[in-house]
C-alpha positions in Angstrom: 90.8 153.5 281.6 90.6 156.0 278.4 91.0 155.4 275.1 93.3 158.3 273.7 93.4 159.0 270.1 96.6 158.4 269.6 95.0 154.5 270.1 92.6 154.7 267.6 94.6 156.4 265.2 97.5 153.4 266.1 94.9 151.0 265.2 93.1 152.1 262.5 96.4 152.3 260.7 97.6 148.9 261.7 94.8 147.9 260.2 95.0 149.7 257.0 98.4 148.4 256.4 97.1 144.7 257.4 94.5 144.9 255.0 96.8 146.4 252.2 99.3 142.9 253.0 96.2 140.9 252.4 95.4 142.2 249.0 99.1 141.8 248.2 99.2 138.5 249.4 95.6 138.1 247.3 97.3 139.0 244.2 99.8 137.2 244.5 98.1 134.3 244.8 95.2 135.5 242.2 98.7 135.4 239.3 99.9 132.3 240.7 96.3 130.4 239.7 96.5 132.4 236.2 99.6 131.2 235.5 99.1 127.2 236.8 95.7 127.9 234.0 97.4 129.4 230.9 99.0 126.0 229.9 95.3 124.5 229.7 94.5 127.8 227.7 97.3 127.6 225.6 96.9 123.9 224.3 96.0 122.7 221.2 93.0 121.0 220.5 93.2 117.6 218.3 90.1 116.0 216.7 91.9 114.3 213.7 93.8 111.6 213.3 96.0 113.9 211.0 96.7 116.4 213.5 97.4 114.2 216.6 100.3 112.7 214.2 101.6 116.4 213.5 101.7 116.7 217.2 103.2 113.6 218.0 105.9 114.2 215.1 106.5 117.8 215.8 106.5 117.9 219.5 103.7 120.4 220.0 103.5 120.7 223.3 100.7 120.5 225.8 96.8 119.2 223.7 93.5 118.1 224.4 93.2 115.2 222.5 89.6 113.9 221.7 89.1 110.7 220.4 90.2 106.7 220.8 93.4 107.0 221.7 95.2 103.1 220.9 98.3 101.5 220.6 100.0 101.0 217.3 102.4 98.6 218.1 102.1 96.8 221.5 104.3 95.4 223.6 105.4 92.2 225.4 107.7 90.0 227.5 108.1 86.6 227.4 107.7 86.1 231.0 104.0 87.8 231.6 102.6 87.5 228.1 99.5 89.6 226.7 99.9 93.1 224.9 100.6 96.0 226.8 101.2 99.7 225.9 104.0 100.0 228.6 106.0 97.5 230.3 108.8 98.0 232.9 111.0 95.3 233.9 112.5 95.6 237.9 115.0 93.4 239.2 114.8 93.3 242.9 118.0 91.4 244.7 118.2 90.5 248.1 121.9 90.0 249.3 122.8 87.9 252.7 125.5 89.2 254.8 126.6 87.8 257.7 129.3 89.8 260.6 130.6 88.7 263.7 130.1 91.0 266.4 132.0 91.2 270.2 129.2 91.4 273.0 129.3 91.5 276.6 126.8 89.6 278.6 125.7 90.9 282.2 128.8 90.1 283.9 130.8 91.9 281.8 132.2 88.6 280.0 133.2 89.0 276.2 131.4 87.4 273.5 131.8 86.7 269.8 128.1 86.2 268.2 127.3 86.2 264.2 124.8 88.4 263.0 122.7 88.2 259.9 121.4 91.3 257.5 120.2 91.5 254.4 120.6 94.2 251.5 117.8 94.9 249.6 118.4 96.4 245.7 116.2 97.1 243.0 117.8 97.6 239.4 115.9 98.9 236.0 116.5 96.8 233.9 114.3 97.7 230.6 111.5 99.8 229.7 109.6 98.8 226.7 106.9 101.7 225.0 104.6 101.6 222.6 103.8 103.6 219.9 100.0 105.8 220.2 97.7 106.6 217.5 94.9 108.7 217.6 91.7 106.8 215.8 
């Protein structure tokens, strides 16, 4: 069996146009990462107390903050006690149904028999924040 060139040329430009897809794709891809990065390039950097309360009032945006980062005015609930920076209440309720339901048995008899579910829920109740301070 003979290669002709009209195979070679057929292949050498199938891969030509493969390998010009894959740089595409490469770029593509290369921008992508860019921009997922220029929000970290982009944000401000906080030292100083001063400046993370700017931020904080001003909504800056995206910042590194450096520094101890504490609550101002912390948070409780009667039922757990201790201080917290964030607390989330969930009520979870578990409702008992009951249905009756026609069965037959294996010889083809009808049957009334009650069957027990139960619905589970979960409500937000409350959300309780605190307020941050850069030290």
């Amino acid at each position: 069996m003979e290669i002709t060139d009209r195979e070679v040329l057929a292949s050498v430009s199938i891969i030509a146009v493969m390998i010009l897809i894959g740089f595409l794709i490469s770029g593509k891809i290369s921008d992508g990462i860019m921009d997922d990065n220029e929000k970290y390039n982009k944000a401000v950097k906080i030292e100083s107390e001063d400046l993370f309360q700017y931020g904080m009032e001003t909504d800056v945006g995206n910042a590194f903050v450096y520094g101890k980062l504490e609550s101002v005015d912390t948070v409780t609930y009667p039922g757990i006690g201790g201080k917290y920076i964030y607390i989330e209440k969930i009520e979870e309720r578990r409702e008992r149904h009951e249905r009756k339901v026609k069965k037959k048995d294996s010889k083809g008899k009808e049957y009334t028999e009650t069957e027990v579910y139960q619905n589970e829920k979960e409500i937000v109740i409350c959300h309780y924040y605190s307020s941050l301070a850069c030290r």
